[in-house]
N, C-alpha and C positions, 0 to 999 in steps of 0.2 A: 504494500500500500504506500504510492508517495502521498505527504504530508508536507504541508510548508510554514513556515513562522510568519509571524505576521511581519519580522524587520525584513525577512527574504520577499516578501511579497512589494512591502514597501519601497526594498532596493529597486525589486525590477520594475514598476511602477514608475519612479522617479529616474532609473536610467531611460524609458521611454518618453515619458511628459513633459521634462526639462527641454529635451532635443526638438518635440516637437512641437511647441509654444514656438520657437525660434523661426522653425521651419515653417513654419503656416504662416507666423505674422510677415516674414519674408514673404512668401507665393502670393500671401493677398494683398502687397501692396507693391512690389516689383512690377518695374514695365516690363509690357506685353503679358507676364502672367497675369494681371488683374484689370488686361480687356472684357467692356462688359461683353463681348462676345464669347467668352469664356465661362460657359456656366458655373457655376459654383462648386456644385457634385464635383464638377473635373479637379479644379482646383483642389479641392478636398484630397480627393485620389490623389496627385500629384503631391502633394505635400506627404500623404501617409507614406506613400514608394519613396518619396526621397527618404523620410526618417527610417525606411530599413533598411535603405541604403548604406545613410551615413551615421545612424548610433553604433554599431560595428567600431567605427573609426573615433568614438566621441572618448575624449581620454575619460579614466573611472571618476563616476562620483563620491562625495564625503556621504557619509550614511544619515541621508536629511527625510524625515516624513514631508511629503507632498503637499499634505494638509495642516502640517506646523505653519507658525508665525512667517518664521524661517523658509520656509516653502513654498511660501504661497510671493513673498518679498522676492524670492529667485524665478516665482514663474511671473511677477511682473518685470521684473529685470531681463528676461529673455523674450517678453515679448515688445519690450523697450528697444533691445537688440536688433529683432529683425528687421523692424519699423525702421530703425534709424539706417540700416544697409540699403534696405529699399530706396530710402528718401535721398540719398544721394544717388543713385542711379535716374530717380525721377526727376533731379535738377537737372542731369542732363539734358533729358527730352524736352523739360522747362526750358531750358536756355535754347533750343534747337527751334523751339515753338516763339521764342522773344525773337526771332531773328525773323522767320518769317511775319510774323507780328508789325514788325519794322517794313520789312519789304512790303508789304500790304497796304499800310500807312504812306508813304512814299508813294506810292502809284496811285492812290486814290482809292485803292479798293477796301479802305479801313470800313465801310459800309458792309461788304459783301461776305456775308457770314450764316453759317450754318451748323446744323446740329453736331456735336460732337459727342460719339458713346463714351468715350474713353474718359471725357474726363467731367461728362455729362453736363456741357455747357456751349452755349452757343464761341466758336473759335472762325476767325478769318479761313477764307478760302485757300487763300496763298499758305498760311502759317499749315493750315490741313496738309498740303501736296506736301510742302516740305517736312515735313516729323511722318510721315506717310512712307516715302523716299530715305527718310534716317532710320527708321523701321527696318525697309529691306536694307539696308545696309549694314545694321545693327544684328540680324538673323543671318545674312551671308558672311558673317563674321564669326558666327556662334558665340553671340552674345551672350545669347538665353543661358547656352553651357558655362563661359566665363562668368555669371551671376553665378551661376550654383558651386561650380570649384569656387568663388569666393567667399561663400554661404559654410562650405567645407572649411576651407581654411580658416575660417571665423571663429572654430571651436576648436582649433591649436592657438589663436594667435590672443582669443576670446573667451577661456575657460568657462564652463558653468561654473558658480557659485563661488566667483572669486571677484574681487572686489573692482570691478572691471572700466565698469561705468561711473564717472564722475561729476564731476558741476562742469566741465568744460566740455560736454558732451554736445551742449547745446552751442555754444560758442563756437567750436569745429562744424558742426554742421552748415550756421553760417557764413564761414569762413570757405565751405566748401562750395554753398551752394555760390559765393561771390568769384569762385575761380572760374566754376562752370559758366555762371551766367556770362564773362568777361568773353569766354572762350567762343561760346554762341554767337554773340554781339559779335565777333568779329565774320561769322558766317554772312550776313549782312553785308558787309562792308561795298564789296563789288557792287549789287543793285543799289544800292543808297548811295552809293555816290555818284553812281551812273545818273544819278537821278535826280542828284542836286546839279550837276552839270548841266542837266538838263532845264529844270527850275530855272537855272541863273540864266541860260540862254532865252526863257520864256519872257521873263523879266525885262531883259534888254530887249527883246524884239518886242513887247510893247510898248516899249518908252519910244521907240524908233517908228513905229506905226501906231500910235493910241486906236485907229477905229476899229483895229482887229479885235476881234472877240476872244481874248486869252481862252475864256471858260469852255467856249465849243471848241475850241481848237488844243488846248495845253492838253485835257484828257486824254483824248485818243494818242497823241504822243508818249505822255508822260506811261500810261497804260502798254501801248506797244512796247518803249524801249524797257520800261521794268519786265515786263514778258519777256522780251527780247534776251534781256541780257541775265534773266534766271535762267531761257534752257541753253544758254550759251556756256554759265559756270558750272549748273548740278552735276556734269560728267567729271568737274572737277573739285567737287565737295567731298569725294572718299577720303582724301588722303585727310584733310581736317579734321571732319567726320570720325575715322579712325583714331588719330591724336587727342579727338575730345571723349569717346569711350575707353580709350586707357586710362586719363584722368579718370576718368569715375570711375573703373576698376581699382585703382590707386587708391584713390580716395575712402573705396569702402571699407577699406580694413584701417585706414587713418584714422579716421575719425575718432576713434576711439584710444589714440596717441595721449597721452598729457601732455595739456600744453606747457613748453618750456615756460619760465618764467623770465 
């Protein structure tokens, strides 16, 4: 007859529940796994197969009841953890989204806007194509797998139940999302300048002709050359693109650095 103790039951309890607190709060808030096109059930699944994947790999725990003080403080602390991995990976897509945001703004189409699931808010058309386009670039890259080896790496570099997370937790995050935005912003750069170039040449030619009609005539320019000159650079937004999800692969296991003083 096997027989088991209640602290052996507890062990294996809390070797699975700590892991997977981590690993869910990760799946439901990481890009592209927490597209609403992504049912939930999936998700669900998807997180249980990672946690038997990687508790195998999760170094041993202290011998903590689940539902102690103590317990329940580590499974908010893990689920603080995965949130905050995620959230720098969503700065990225944020910052990739401020760019088109920009480009949009700039050509006039700051009006032209429509539903978006993903982040369940209405977002520019232009800002959609491009985070649409860093999407497949972001999955032709195996992104989705470089999340989850980071996810793995997070509990070598990340132990459960050690004193991991600090008050500067929040401070690096900012710090990070301020890298990424910078990084994005500069994704922009080409349209938005094409476009104040363009602006300024609008400007002078109606000082030179006042009776032209700027307004019927600057859109369809300022709209053409913004078109114009986005599908002229996206074939050359990979290499950026790539440079900016290193950063946030970087990033996700920083975060959690102390900051020097």
């Amino acid at each position: 007859m096997i027989s088991f103790t209640s602290a052996e039951l507890n062990a294996w309890i809390a070797a699975f529940i700590f892991p997977l607190v981590r690993i869910l709060a990760f799946v439901a808030a990481a890009p592209v796994f927490n597209n609403a096109a992504v049912p939930r059930r999936v998700r669900l699944i998807l997180g249980l197969a990672l946690s038997a994947a990687i508790i195998p790999a999760v170094p041993a725990l202290p011998p903590i009841e689940p539902a102690s003080g103590i317990g329940l403080a580590i499974l908010a602390q893990q689920l603080l953890i995965g949130i905050a991995l995620a959230t720098v990976m969503r700065f990225v897509f944020a910052g990739i989204g401020l760019a088109g945001e920009l480009m949009s703004f700039q050509m006039g189409l700051g009006f032209a806007t429509l539903y978006d699931p993903q982040s369940t808010a209405q977002t520019g058309v232009v800002a959609e194509v491009v985070t649409l386009c860093a999407t497949m670039v972001f999955l032709a890259l195996n992104g989705h797998l470089l999340m989850i080896a980071g996810l793995v790496e997070s509990f070598q570099s990340i132990p459960i139940a050690t004193p991991s997370v600090s008050a500067g937790l929040w401070l690096n995050l900012a710090e990070a999302g301020a890298k990424v935005f910078s990084i994005g912003l500069l994704l922009s750069l080409p349209v938005v300048i094409a476009l104040m170039i363009t602006n300024l040449a609008l400007s002078i030619l109606s000082k030179a002709a006042p009776q032209l009609n700027l307004m019927a005539v600057g859109f369809p320019i300022t709209l053409t050359i913004g078109l114009g000159t986005l599908a002229l650079t996206l074939p050359y937004m990979v290499p950026p693109l790539t440079r900016i999800f290193d950063e946030g692969f970087r990033l996700m296991l920083e975060v959690f650095v102390p900051i020097k003083p």
